[in-house]
C-alpha positions in Angstrom: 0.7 -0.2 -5.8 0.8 -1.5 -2.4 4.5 -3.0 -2.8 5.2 0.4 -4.2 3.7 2.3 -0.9 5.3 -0.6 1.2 8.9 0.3 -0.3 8.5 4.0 0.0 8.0 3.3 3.6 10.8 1.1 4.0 12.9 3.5 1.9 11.5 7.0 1.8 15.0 8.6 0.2 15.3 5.7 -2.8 14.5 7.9 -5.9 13.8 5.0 -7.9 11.2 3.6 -5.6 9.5 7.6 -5.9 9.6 7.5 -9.6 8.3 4.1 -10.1 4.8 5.4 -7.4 4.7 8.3 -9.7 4.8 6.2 -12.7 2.2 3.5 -11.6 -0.3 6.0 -10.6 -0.1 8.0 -14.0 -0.1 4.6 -15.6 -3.8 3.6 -13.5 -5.2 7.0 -14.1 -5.5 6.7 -17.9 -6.0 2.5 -17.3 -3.0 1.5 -18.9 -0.5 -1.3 -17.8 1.9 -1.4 -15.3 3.2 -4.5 -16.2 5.7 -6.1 -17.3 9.1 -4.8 -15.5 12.9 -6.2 -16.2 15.1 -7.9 -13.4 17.1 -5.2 -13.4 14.0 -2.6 -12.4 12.8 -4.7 -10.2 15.8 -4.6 -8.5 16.1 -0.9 -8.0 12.7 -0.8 -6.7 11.0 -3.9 -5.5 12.4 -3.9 -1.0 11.6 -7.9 -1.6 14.5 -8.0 -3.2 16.8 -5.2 -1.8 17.8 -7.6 1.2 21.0 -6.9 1.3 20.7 -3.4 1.9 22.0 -2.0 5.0 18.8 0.6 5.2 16.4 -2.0 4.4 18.2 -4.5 7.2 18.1 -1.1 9.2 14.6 -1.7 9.1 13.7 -4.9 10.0 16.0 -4.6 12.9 17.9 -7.5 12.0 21.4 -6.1 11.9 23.9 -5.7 9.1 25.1 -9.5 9.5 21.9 -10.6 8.9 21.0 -13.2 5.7 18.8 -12.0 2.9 16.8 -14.8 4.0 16.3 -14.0 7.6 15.7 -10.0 6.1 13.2 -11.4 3.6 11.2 -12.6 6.8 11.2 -10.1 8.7 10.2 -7.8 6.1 7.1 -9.6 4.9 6.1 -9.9 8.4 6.4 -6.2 8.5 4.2 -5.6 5.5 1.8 -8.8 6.9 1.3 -7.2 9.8 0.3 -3.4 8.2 3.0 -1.2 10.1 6.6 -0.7 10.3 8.4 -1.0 13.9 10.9 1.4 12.8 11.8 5.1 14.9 10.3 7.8 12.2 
């Protein structure tokens, strides 16, 4: 759930990200399992690996010509440190 929360900060308008919170909370209200998940899923909704998204480069201010790598960094370093440096 954390990841989840995490994403929804880093990308408040993806719908998939929404659904997935919504999901995972029914899912731990009644005890049930949240895993497993597919690649593809995981793709929609996990921000570790939507790198190459402008909005998620957007938000760990490393500009559109940024790697995936150097993106992946900077957004673990965001969820490490428990905020987001981003203008709301």
């Amino acid at each position: 759930m954390s990841n989840l929360a995490f994403a929804a900060e880093v990308e408040p308008d993806n719908t998939d990200i929404l659904a997935k919170a919504a999901w995972a909370q029914a899912q731990r209200a009644v005890q049930a399992f949240t895993v497993p998940s597919t690649i593809g899923a995981e793709r929609r909704h996990n921000v570790f690996l939507r790198c190459s998204c402008a909005a998620v480069k957007a938000v760990c201010e490393v500009g559109e010509g940024a790697s995936d790598v150097e993106c992946l960094g900077a957004l673990r370093a965001l969820k490490d440190s428990g905020r987001l440096t981003r203008k709301k």
